[in-house]
PyMOL CGO cylinders between C-alpha atoms (Angstrom):
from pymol import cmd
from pymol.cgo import CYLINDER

trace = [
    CYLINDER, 8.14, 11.95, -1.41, 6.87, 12.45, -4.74, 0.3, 1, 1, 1, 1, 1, 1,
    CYLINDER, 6.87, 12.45, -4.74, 6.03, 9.53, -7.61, 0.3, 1, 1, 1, 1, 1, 1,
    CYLINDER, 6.03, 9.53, -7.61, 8.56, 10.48, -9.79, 0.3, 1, 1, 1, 1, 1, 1,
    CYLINDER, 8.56, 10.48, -9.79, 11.95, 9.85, -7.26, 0.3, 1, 1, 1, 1, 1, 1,
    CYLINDER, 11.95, 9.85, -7.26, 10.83, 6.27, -6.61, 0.3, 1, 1, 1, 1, 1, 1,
    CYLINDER, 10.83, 6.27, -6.61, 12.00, 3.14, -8.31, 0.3, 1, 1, 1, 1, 1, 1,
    CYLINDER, 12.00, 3.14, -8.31, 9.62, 1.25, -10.59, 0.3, 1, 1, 1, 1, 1, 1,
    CYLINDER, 9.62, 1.25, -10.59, 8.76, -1.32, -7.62, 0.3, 1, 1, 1, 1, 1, 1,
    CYLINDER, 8.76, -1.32, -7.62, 8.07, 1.36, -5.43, 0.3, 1, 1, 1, 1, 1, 1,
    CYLINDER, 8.07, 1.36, -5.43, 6.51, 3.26, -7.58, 0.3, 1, 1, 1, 1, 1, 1,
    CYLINDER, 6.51, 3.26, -7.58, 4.31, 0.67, -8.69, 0.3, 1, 1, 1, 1, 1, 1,
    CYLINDER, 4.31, 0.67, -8.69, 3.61, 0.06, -4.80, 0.3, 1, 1, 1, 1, 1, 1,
    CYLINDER, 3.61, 0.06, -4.80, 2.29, 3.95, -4.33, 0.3, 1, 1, 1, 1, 1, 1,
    CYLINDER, 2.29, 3.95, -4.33, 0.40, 3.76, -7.55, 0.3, 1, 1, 1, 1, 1, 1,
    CYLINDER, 0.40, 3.76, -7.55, -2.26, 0.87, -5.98, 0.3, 1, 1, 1, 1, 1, 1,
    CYLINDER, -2.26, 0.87, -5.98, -2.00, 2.45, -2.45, 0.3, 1, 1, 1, 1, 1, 1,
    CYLINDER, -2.00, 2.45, -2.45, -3.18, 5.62, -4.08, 0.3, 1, 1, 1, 1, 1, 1,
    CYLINDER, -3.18, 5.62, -4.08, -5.83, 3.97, -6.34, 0.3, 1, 1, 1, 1, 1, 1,
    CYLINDER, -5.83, 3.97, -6.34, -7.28, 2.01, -3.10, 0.3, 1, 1, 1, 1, 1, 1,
    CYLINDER, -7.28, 2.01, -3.10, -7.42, 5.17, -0.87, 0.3, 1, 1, 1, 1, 1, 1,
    CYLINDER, -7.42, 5.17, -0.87, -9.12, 6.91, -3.66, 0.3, 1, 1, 1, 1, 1, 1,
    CYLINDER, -9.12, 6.91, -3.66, -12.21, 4.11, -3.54, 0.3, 1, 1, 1, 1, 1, 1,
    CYLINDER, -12.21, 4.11, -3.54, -11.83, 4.10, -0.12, 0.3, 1, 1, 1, 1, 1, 1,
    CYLINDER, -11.83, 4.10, -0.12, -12.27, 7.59, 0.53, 0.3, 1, 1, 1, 1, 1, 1,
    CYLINDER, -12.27, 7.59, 0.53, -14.89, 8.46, -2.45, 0.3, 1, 1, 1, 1, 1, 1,
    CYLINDER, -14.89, 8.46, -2.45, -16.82, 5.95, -1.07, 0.3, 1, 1, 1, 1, 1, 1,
    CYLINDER, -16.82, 5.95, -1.07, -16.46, 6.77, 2.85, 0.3, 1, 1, 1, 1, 1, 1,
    CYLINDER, -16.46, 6.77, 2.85, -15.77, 10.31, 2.77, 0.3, 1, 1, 1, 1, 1, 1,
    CYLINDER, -15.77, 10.31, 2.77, -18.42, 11.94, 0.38, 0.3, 1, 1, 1, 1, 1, 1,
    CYLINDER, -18.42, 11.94, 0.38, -18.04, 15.18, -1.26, 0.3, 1, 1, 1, 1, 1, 1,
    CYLINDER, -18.04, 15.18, -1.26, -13.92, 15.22, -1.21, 0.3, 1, 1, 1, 1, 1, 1,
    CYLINDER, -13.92, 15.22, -1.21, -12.74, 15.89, -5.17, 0.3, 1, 1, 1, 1, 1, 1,
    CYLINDER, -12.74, 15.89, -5.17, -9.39, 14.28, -4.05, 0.3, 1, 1, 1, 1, 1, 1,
    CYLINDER, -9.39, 14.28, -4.05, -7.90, 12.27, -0.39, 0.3, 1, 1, 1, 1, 1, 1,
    CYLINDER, -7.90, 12.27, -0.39, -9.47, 13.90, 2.60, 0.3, 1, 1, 1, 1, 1, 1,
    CYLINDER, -9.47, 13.90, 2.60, -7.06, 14.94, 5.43, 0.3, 1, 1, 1, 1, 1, 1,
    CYLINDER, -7.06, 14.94, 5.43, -7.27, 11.06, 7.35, 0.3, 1, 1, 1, 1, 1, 1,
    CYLINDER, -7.27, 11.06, 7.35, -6.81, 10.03, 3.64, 0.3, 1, 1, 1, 1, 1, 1,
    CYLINDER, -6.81, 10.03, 3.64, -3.47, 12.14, 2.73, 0.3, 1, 1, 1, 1, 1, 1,
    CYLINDER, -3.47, 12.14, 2.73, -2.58, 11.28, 6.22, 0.3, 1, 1, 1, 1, 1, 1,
    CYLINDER, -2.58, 11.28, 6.22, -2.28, 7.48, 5.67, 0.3, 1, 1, 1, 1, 1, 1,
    CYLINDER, -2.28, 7.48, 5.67, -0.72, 7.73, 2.41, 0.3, 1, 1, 1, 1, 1, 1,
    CYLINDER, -0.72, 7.73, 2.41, 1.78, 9.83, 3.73, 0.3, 1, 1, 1, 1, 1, 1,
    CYLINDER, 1.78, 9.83, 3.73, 2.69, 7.68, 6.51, 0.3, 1, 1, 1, 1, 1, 1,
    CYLINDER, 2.69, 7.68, 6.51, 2.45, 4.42, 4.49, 0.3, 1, 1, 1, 1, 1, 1,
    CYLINDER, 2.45, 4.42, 4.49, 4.90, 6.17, 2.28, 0.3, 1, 1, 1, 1, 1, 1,
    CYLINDER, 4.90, 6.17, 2.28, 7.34, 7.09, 4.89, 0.3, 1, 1, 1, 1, 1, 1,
    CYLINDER, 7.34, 7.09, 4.89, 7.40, 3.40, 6.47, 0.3, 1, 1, 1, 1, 1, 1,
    CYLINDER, 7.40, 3.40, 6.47, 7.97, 2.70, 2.57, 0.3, 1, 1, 1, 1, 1, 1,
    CYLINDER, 7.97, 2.70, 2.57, 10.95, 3.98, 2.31, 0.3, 1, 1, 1, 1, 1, 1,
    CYLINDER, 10.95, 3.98, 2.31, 12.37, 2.35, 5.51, 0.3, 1, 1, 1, 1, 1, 1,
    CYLINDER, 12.37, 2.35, 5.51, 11.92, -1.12, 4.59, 0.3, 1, 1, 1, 1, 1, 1,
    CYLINDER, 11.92, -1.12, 4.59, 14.65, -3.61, 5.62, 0.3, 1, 1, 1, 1, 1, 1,
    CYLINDER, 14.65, -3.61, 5.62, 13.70, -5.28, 2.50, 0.3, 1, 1, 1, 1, 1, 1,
    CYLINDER, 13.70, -5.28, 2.50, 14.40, -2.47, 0.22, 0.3, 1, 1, 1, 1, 1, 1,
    CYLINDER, 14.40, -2.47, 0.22, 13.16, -3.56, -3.59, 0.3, 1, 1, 1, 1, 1, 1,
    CYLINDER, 13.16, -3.56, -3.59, 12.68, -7.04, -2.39, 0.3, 1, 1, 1, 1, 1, 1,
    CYLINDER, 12.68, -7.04, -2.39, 9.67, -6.13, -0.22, 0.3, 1, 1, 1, 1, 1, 1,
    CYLINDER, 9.67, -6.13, -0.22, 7.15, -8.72, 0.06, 0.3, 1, 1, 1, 1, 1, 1,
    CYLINDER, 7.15, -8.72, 0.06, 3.32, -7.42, 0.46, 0.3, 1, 1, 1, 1, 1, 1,
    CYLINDER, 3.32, -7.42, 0.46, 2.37, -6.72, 3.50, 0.3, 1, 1, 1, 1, 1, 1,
    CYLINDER, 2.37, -6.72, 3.50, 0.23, -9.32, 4.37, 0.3, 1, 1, 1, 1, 1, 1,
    CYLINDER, 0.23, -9.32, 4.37, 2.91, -11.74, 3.46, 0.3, 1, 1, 1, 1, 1, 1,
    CYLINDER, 2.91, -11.74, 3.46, 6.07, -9.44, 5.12, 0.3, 1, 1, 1, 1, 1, 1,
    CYLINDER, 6.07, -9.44, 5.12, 7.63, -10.73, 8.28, 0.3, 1, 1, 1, 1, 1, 1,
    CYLINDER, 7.63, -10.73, 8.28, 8.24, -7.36, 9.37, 0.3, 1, 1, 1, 1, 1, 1,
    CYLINDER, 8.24, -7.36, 9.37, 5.54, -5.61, 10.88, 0.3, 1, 1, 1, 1, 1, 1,
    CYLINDER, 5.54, -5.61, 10.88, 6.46, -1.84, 10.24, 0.3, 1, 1, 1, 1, 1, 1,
    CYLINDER, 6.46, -1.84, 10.24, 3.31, 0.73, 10.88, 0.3, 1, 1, 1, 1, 1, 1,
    CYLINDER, 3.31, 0.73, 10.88, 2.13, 1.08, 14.30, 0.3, 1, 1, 1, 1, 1, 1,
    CYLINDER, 2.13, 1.08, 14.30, -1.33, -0.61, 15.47, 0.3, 1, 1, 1, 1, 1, 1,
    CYLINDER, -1.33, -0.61, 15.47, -3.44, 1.90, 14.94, 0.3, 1, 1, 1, 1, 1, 1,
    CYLINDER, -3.44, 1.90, 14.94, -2.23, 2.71, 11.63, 0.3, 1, 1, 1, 1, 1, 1,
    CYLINDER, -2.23, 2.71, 11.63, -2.25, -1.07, 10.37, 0.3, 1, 1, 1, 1, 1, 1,
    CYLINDER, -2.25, -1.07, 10.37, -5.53, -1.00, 11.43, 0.3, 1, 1, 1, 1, 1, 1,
    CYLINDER, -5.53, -1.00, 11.43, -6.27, 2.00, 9.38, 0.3, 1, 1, 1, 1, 1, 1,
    CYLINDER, -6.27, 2.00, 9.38, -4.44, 0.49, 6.19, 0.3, 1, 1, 1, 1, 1, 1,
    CYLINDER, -4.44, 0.49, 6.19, -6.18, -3.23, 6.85, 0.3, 1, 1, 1, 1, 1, 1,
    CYLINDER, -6.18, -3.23, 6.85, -9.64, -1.36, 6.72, 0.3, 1, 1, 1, 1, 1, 1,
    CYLINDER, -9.64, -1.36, 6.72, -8.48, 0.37, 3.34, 0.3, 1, 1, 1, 1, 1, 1,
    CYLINDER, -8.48, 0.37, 3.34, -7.11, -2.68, 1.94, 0.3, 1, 1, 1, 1, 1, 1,
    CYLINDER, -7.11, -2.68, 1.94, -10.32, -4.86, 2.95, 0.3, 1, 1, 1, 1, 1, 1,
    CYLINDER, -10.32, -4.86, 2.95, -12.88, -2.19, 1.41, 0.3, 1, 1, 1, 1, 1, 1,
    CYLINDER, -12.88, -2.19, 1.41, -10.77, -1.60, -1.85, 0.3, 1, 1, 1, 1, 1, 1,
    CYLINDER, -10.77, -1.60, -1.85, -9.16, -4.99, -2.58, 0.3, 1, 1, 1, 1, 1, 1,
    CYLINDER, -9.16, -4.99, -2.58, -12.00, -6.72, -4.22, 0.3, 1, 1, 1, 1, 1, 1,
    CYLINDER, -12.00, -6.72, -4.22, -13.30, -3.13, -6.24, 0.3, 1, 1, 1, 1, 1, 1,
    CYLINDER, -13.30, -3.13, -6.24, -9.80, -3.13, -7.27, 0.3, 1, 1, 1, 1, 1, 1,
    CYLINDER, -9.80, -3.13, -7.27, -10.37, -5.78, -10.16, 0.3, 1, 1, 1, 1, 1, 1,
    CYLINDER, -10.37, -5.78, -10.16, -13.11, -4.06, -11.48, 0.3, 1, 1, 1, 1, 1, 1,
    CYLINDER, -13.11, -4.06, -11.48, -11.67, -0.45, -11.07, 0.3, 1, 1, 1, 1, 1, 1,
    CYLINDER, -11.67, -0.45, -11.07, -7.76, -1.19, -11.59, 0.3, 1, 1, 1, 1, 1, 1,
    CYLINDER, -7.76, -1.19, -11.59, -7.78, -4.66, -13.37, 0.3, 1, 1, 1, 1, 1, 1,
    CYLINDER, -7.78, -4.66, -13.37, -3.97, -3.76, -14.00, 0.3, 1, 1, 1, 1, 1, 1,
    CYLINDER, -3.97, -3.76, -14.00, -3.08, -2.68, -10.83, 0.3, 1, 1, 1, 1, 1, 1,
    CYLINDER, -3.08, -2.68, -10.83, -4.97, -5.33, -8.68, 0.3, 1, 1, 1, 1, 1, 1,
    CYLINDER, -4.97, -5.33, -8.68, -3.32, -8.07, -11.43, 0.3, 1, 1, 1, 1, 1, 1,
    CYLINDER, -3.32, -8.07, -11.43, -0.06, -7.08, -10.80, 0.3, 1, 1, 1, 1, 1, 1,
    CYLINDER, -0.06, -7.08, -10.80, -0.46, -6.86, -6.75, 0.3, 1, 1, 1, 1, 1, 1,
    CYLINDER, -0.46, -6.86, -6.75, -1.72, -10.51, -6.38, 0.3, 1, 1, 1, 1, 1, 1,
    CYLINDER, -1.72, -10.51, -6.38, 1.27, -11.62, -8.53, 0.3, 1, 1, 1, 1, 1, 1,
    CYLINDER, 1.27, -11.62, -8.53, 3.78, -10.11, -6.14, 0.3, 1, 1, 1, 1, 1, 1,
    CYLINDER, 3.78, -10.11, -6.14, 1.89, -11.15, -3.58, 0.3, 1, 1, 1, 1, 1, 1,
    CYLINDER, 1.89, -11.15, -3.58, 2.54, -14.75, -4.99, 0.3, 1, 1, 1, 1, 1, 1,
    CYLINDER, 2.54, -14.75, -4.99, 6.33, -14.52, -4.23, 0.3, 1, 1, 1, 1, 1, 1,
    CYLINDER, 6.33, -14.52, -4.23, 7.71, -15.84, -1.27, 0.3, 1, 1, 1, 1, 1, 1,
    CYLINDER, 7.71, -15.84, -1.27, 9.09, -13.11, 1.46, 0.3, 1, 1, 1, 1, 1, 1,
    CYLINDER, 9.09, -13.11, 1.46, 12.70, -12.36, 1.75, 0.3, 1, 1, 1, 1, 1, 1,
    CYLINDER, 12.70, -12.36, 1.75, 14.58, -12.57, 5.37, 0.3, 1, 1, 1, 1, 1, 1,
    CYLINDER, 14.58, -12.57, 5.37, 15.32, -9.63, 6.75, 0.3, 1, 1, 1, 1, 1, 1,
    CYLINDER, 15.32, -9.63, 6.75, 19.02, -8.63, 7.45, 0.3, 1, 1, 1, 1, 1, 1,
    CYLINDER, 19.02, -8.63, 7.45, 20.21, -11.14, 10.59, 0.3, 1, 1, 1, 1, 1, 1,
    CYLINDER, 20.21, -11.14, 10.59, 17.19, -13.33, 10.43, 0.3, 1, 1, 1, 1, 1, 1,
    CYLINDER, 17.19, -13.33, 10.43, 17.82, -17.37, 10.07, 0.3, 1, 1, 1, 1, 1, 1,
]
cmd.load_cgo(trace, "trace")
């Protein structure tokens, strides 16, 4: 899946996954000019379950999302990304972490047969 065939939403979604792996893994995985293998791994997989969200363009963030989607091992993975980066994301992506904790204020749509 490249950048350029997503929608703005989703786009926007990739763009701070890919700017929290990169602190994540200059920071944990010395001496890599871009995403090691784990690295690419993860992003690939986070944009696969992506692009099968119930929600579609409505999804909520993950931590607010009612639908659990990646498998335990890799929401482990993606939690320890997300704990690291998060807070170096104001100083590093001021735009990007901004925009995040505003969707993140939205409440999180049902899914498709949920009451």
């Amino acid at each position: 899946m490249t950048v350029e065939s997503l929608s703005v939403r989703s786009k926007g979604d990739t763009e701070t996954l890919l700017a929290m792996l990169d602190i994540y893994c200059r920071d944990m995985h010395p001496g890599a000019e871009t995403l090691c293998a784990d690295c690419r791994e993860l992003l690939a997989y986070a944009e696969a379950r992506r692009a099968q969200c119930p929600f579609g363009e409505a999804k909520p963030t993950c931590a607010k999302c009612t639908v659990h989607c990646y498998a335990p091992a890799m929401r482990d993975r993606i939690r320890e990304v997300m704990k690291y980066s998060g807070p170096r994301m104001l100083t590093k992506h001021p735009v990007l972490a901004l925009r995040h904790i505003a969707h993140g204020l939205t409440h999180p749509p049902r899914a498709k047969g949920d009451r």
